[in-house]
C-alpha positions in Angstrom: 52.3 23.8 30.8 55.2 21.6 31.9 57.2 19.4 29.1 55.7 16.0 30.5 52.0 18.2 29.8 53.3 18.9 27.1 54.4 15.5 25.4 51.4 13.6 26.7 48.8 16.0 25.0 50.9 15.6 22.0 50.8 11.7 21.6 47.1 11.9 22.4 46.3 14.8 19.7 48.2 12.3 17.6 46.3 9.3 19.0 43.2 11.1 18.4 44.0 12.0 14.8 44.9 8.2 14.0 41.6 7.4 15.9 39.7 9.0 13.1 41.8 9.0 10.5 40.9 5.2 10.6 43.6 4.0 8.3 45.3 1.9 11.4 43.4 -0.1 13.3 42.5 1.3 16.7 44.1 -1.2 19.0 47.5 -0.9 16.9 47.1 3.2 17.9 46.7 2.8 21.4 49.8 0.1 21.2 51.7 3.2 19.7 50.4 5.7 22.3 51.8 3.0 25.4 55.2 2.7 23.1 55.5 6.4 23.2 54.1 7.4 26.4 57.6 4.4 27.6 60.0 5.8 25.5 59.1 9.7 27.0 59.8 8.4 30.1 56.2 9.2 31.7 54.8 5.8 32.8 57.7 3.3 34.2 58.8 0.4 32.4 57.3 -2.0 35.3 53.8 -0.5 34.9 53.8 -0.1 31.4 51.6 -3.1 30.9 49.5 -3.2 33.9 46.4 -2.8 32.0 46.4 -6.0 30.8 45.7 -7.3 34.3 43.4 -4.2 34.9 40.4 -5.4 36.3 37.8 -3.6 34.2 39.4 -5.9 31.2 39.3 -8.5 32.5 35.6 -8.0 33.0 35.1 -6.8 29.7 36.6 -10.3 28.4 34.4 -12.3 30.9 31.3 -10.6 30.0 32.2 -11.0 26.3 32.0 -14.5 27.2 29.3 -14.7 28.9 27.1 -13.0 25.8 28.5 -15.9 23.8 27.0 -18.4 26.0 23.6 -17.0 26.8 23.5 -16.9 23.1 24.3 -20.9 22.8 21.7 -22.0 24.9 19.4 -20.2 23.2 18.3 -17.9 26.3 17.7 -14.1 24.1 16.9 -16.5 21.0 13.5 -17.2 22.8 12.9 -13.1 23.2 13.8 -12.7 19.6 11.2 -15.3 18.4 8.3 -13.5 19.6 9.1 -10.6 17.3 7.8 -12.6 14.2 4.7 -12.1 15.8 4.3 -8.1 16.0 2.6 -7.9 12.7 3.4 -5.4 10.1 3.2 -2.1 11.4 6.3 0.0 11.4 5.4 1.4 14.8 4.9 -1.7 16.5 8.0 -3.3 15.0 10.0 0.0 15.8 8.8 -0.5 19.5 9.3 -4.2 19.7 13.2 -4.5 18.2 14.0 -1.4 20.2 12.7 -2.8 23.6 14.4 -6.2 23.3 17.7 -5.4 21.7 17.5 -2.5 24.7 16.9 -5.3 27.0 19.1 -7.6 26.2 22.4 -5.3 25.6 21.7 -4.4 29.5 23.2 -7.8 30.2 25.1 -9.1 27.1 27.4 -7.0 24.6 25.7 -4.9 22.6 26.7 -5.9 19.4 26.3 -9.3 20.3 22.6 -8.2 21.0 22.4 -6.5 17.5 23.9 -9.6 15.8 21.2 -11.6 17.4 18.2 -9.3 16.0 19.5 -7.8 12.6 18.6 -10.8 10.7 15.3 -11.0 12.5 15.0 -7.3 11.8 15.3 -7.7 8.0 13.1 -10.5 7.7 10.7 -8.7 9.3 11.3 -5.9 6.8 10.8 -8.2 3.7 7.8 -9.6 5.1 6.1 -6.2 5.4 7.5 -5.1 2.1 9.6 -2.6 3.4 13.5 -1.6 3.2 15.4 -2.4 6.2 16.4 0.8 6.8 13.6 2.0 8.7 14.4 -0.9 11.1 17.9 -1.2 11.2 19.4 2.1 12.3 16.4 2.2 15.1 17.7 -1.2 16.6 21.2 -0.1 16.3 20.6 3.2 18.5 18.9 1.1 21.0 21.2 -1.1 21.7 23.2 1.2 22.4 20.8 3.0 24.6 20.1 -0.2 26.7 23.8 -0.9 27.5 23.7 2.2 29.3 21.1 0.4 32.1 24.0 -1.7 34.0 27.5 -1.8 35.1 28.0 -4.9 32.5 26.0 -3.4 29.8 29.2 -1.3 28.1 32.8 -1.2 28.6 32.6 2.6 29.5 30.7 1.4 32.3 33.2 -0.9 33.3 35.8 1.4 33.0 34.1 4.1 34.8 33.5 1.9 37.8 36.8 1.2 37.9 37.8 5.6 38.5 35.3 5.6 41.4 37.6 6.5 44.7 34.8 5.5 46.9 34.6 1.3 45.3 33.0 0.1 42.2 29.6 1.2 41.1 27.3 -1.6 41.9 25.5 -4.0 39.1 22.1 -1.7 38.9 23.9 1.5 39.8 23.7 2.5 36.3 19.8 1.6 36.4 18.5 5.0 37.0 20.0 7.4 34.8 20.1 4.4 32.3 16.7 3.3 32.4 15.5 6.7 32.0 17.2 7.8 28.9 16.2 4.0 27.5 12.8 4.4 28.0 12.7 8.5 26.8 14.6 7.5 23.5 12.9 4.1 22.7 9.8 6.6 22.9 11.3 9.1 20.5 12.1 6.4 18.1 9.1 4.6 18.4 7.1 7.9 17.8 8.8 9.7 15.3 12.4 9.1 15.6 12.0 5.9 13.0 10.5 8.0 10.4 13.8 10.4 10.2 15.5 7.3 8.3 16.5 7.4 5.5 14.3 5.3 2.5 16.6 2.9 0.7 14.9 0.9 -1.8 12.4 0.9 -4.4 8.9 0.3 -3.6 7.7 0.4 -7.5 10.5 -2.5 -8.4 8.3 -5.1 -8.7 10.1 -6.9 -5.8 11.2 -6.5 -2.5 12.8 -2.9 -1.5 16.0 -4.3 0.0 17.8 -6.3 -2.9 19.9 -8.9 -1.5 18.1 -11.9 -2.8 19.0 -11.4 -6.6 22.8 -12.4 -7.6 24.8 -13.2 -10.2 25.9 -16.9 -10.2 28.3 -19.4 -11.7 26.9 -22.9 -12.8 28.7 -25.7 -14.4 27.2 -28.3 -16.5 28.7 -31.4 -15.1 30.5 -33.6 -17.8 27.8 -36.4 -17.2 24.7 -34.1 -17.5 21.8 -35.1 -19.2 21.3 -31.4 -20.6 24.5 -32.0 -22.9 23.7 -31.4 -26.3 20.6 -29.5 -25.7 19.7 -25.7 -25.6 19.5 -23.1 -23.0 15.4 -22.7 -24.0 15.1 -26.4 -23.3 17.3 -26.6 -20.0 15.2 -23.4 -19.0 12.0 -24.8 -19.9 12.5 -28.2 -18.3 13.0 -26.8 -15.1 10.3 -24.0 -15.3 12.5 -21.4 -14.8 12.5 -19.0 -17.9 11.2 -16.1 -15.7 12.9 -16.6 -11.9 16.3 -17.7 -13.7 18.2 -15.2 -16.3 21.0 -16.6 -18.2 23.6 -13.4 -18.7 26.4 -15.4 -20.2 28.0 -18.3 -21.3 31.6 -18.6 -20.5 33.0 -21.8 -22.5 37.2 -22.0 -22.8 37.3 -18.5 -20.9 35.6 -17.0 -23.8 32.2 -15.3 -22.9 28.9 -14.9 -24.7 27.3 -12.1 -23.6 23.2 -12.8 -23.2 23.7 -15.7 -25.6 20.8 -17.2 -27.6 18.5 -19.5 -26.3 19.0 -21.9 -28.7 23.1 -21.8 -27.9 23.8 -25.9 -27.4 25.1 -27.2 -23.9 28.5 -28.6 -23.5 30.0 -30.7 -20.7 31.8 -27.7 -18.7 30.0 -24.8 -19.8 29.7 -21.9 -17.2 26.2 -20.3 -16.8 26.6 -16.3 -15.1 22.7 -16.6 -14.2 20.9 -14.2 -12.2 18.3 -15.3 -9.5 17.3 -14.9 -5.8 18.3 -17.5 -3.3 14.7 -19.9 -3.5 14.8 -19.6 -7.6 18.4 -20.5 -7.6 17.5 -23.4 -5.1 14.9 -24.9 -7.3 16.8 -24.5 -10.5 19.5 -26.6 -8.7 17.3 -28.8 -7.9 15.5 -29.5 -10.9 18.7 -29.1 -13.4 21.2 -31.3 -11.9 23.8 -28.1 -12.2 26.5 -28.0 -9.9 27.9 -24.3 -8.1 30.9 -23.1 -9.6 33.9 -23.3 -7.7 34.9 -19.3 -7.3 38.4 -20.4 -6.0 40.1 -20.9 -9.7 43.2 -22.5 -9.4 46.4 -20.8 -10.1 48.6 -21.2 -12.8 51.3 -22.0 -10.9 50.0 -25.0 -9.2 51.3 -28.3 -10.1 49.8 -31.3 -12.3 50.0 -33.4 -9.2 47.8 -30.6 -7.5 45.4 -30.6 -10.1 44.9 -34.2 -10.3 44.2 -34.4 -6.7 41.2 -36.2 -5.2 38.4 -34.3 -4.2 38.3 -33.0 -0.7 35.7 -34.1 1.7 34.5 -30.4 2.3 34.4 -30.6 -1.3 31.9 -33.1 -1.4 29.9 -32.0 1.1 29.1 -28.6 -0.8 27.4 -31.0 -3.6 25.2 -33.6 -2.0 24.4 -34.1 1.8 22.9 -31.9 3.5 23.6 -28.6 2.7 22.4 -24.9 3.0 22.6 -21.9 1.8 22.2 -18.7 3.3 23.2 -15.0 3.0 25.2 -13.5 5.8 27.0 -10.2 6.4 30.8 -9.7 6.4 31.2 -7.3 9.6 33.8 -4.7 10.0 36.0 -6.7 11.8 36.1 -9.6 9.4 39.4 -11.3 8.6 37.6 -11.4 4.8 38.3 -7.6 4.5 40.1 -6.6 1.4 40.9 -10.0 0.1 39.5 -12.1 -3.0 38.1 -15.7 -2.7 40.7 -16.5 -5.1 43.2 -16.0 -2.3 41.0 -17.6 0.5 40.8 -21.2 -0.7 37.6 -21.0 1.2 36.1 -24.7 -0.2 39.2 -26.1 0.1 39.8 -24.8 4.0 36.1 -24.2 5.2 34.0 -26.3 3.4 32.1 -23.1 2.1 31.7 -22.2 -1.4 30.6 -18.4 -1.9 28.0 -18.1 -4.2 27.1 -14.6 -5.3 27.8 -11.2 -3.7 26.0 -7.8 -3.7 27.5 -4.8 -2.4 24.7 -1.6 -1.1 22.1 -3.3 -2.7 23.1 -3.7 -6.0 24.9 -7.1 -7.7 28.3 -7.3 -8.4 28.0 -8.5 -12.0 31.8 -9.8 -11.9 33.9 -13.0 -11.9 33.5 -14.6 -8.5 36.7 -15.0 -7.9 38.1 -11.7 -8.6 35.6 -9.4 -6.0 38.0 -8.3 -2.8 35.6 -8.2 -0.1 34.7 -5.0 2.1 33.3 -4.6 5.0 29.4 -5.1 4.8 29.4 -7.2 1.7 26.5 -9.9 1.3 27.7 -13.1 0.7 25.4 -15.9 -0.6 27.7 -19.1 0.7 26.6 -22.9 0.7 28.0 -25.3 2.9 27.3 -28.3 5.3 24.5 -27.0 7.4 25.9 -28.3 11.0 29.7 -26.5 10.5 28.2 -23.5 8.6 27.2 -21.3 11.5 30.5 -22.0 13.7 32.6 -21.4 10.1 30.7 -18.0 9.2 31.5 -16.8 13.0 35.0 -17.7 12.8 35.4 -15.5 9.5 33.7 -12.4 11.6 29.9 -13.1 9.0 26.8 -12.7 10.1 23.7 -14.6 8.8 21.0 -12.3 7.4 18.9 -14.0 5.1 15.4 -16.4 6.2 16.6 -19.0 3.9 18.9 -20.4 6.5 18.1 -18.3 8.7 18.4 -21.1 12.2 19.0 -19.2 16.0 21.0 -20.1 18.6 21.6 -23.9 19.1 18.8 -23.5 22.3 20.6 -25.7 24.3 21.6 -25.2 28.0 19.1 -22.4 28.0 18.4 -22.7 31.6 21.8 -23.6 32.5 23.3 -20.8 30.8 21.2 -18.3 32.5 21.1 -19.9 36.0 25.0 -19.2 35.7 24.5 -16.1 34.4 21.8 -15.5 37.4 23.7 -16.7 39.8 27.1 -14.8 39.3 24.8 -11.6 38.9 23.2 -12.2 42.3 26.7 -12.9 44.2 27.7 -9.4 42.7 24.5 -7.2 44.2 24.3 -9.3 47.7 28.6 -8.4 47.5 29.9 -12.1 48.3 32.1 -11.3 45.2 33.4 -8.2 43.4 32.1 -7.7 39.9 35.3 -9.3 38.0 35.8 -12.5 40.0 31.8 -13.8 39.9 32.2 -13.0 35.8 34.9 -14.6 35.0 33.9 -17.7 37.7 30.3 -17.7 35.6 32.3 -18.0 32.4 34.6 -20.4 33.5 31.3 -22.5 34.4 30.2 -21.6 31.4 33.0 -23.5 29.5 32.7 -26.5 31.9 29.6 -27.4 31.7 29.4 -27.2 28.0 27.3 -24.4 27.1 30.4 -23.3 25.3 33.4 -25.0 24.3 37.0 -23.2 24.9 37.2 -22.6 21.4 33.7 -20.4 21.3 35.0 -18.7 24.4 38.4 -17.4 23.1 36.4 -16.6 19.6 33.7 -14.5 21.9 36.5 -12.4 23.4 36.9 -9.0 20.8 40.6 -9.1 21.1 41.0 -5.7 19.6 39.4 -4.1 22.3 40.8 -6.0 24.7 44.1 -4.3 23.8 42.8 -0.9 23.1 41.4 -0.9 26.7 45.3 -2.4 28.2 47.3 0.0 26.3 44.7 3.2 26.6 44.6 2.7 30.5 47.9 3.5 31.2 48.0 6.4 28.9 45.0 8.0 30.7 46.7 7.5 33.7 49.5 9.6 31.8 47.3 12.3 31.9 46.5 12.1 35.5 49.8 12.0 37.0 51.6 14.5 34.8 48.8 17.3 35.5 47.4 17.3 32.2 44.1 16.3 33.5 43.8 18.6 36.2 45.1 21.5 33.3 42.2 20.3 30.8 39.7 21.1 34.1 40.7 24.4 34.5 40.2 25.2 30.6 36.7 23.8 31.3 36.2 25.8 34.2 36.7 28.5 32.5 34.5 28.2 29.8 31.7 27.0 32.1 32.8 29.6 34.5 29.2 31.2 36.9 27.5 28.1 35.6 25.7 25.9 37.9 26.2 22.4 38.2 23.8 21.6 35.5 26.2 23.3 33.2 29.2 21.4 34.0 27.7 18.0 33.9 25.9 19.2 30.2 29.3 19.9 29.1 31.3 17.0 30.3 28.4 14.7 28.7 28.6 16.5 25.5 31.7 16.5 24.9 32.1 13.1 25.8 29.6 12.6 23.2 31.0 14.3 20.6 34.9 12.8 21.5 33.1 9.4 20.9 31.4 9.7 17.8 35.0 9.8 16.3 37.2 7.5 18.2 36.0 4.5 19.8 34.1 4.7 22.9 36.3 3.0 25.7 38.6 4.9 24.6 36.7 8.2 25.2 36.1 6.9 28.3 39.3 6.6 29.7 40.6 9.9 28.3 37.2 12.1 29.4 37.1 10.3 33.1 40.2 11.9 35.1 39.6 15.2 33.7 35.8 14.8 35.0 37.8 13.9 38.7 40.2 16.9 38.0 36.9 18.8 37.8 34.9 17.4 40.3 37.6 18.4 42.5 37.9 22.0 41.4 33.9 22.6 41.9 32.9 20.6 44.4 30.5 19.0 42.5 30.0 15.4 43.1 32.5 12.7 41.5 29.8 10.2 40.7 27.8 12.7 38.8 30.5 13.6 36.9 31.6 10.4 35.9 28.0 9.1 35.0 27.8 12.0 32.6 31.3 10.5 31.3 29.5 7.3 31.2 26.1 7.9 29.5 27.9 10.1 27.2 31.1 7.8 25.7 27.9 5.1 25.3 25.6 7.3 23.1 27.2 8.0 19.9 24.6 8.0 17.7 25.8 10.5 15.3 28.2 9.1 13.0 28.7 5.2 11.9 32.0 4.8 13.2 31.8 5.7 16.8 30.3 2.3 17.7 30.6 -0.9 16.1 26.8 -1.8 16.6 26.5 1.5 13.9 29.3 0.4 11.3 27.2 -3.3 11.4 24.2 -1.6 9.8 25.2 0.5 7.6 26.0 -1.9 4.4 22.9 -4.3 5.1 20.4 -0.4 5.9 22.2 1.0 2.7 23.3 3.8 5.0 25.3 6.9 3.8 28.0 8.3 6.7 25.6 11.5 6.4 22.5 9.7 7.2 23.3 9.4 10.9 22.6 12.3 12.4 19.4 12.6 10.6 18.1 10.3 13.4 20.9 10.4 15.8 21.5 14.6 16.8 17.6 14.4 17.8 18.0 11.7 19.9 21.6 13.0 21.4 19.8 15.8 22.3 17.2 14.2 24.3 19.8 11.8 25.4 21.1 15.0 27.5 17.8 16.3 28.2 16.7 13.5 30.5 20.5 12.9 31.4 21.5 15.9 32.9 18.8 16.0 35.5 18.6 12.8 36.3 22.1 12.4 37.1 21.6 15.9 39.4 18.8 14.3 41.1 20.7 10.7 41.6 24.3 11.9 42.3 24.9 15.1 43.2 
């Protein structure tokens, strides 16, 4: 082993063990891993950054894009409507999510695809009674599955294309091997593979198994309210809400009474902490003339000038208008992550006032204003119905609840896939490569309106974007200095007599397993030139090697943090990191089952 060998596998055992230590986010790694690979003297200064201009990321940002428009104009939202009309059975709703969150991660990301059916997914759930577990983790794996079906479907395959010494894998190249584990592992699921989830919920309750409608609220008795001067029993019994509505405390002068008496007398300023789902606490709002309390106290340090301030439009809105509330998702890559709403001034800056949060299915029976927020939270938030969709995006939420629960805008639906169309029929008849006819259809995209330039810069998933400029490089790293080649011959060794069958087995595998713990672009680019370094060694064919590569960065099924479309469901399913493979090593298996032979019987 030479000493460039030597220092390249050492900053990527390092990269590797920040990768899943997970304590620094993963494009701030592979920033390091570029900084150090520079520094060592293995890449040049002048091609240090050439992966920013690399083409496979620039597709990956068009196509990002692209998902965010076929989602304004409404084009999947038609696909997911027909899924409220499956019925109730778990199989057929297994079988239905599955097949169109398949479908549609083939051509748009796949967590965008996810996005779009979780919430449908979950109502679907509480309609039939059930948790959302059984659902969730299903349509999770299969999107992931479908992205395998097309060159645009995954950034693996975008980067893989991109190794290919003979030109770019075509559109549909992907379309055999990827159909065929789709359709063998949608099968599984639907058959038995849905029943290996794990049950989170209680059917005996007495309500529904996936407890994200009941909260813990703050209302204020407005100073001009006519319930001043009468009793909780009478405010409760006015608005016929004694059993939908409990009334925990009353806070008055930052003292608390814990479950007060009902015949404790109102006073202009009181603070109910009430406990209702989002339709009781609705009506009760309705019928009471009680206002949401504003979470966002104000700190002590504020001025008297601040404190007499007018009231802020956005402000208003949240109290009269038309207004909306709805539950929604805080995803792992949410700006909201570890901080309070004391510190967001959310109201003041968003017009949205956070109502109630639950955390793995259970209330958070705290002041408002004091919960940090983590990843997969449930936020109950009220705000003007036409900015609250845009504003929930922009904070990296998700809406999950029916009440609110409104699709894509549906405009532009056959513009946006005409473009869409279009640039995918330039690419298979070859009038333009892959990278130029996406970023052309999302550049039409933006000027004809069925995006604006702020929705298309807010589509891109930045983080990734850099992971896949700095990683590039470095996997080149490992090309150039030998270390590839070296890794080959280790493999060779240990698949040594074996056939061809073996070797591809192996490179899928452990491709499988290398992305299950650091994220999957990234196995990509690390697994692909040792699979040339092999292909080379054994005369077995490139492609086939580098499809295994492919199918197996995009299948990690077994743990929640090798894809993001797993670490989206694991709050909302009431998922343990454990509960993963339950579902997922069967499935992985089968995955290399069909796999293997298929890519044989295609490639080599």
């Amino acid at each position: 082993m030479s000493a460039s060998q030597a220092v390249v596998f050492s900053i990527l055992g390092i990269a590797l063990v920040l990768f899943v230590w997970n304590r620094i986010r993963f494009d701030l790694v592979a920033l390091l891993a570029l900084l150090a690979v520079a520094v060592a003297g293995i890449v040049p200064a002048d091609q240090l950054f050439d992966g920013f201009g690399h083409p496979a990321v620039v597709t990956v940002a068009a196509v990002l894009v692209i998902s965010q428009g076929l989602v304004n104009g409404g084009v999947v939202d038609r696909l997911a409507r027909l899924l409220g009309k499956v019925g109730h059975r778990p199989t057929l709703q297994v079988l239905m999510l599955t097949s169109v969150v398949a479908l549609c991660s083939g051509f748009i990301n796949n967590v965008g695809a996810l996005a779009l059916l979780m919430p449908v997914a979950i109502w679907m759930s509480r309609e039939a009674g059930r948790s959302p577990s059984l659902l969730l983790m299903p349509l999770a794996f299969g999107s992931l599955l479908g992205g395998t079906m097309t060159l645009i479907g995954t950034p693996p395959n975008i980067i893989i294309a991109s190794y290919r010494e003979t030109g770019s894998f075509g559109m549909f190249d992907f379309a055999p091997v990827g159909l065929a584990i789709t359709l063998a592992g949608i099968a599984f699921i639907t058959l038995a593979g849905w029943r290996l989830t794990p049950r989170r919920g209680k059917p005996d309750d007495g309500g529904k198994l996936f407890s994200v409608g009941d909260y813990v609220t703050e209302l204020r008795v407005p100073d001009d309210s006519s319930h001043i001067g009468a009793t909780l029993h009478s405010l409760l019994t006015q608005a016929d809400a004694e059993k939908d509505v409990v009334v925990l405390a009353l806070i008055r002068d930052d003292k608390r009474s814990l479950a007060p008496s009902t015949f404790s007398v109102l006073r202009g300023g009181d603070l109910l902490l009430v406990e209702a789902d989002t339709d009781a606490l609705q009506e009760f709002l309705d019928s009471t003339g009680l206002e949401l309390a504003n979470v966002e106290e104000s700190s002590s340090e504020e001025s008297d000038e601040d404190e007499s301030a007018p009231e802020k439009p956005h402000e208003k809105s949240l109290s009269e208008g038309d207004v909306r509330l709805m539950e929604a998702v805080i995803t792992p890559e949410s700006g909201l992550i570890g901080k309070t709403a004391n510190r967001l001034n959310l109201r003041e800056q968003n017009g949205l006032n956070i109502v109630a949060v639950a955390r793995q299915g259970q209330r958070l029976q705290r002041r408002l204003g004091d919960i940090s927020f983590q990843a997969g939270d449930i936020l109950l938030v009220q705000g003007e119905e036409e900015a609250l969709r845009v504003t929930l995006q922009g904070l990296g939420c998700l809406p999950l609840a029916e009440r609110g629960l409104r699709f894509g805008r549906e405009r532009n639906a056959l513009l946006a896939s005409g473009l869409f169309v279009a640039a995918i029929a330039v690419i298979v008849v070859g009038w333009l490569s892959p990278p130029v006819a996406l970023v052309a259809c999302a550049v039409a995209m933006v000027l004809s309106g069925v995006l604006s330039n702020q929705e298309a810069y807010r589509a891109i998933d930045w983080p990734v974007i850099v992971l896949l400029a700095a990683m590039i490089p470095v996997g080149q790293a490992l090309e150039t200095t030998g270390g590839a080649e070296l890794i080959a011959s280790w493999m060779l060794m240990l698949g040594s007599g074996g056939d061809a069958w073996v070797v591809v087995a192996i490179v899928l595998m452990g491709t499988m397993l290398l992305s299950n713990v650091v994220n999957n672009a990234a196995a990509a680019i690390l697994v692909a030139p040792i699979a040339l370094s092999l292909s080379g060694q054994l005369g077995i064919a490139a492609d086939a090697l580098l499809m295994a590569v492919a199918i197996g960065a995009s299948c990690a099924f077994l743990t929640p943090v090798g894809h993001q479309s797993n670490a989206l469901v694991m709050e909302p399913g009431g998922y343990r990191f454990g509960d993963y493979w339950r579902l997922g090593l069967p499935l992985s298996l089968l995955v290399t089952l069909v796999a293997v032979p298929a890519i044989l019987a295609v490639w080599a």
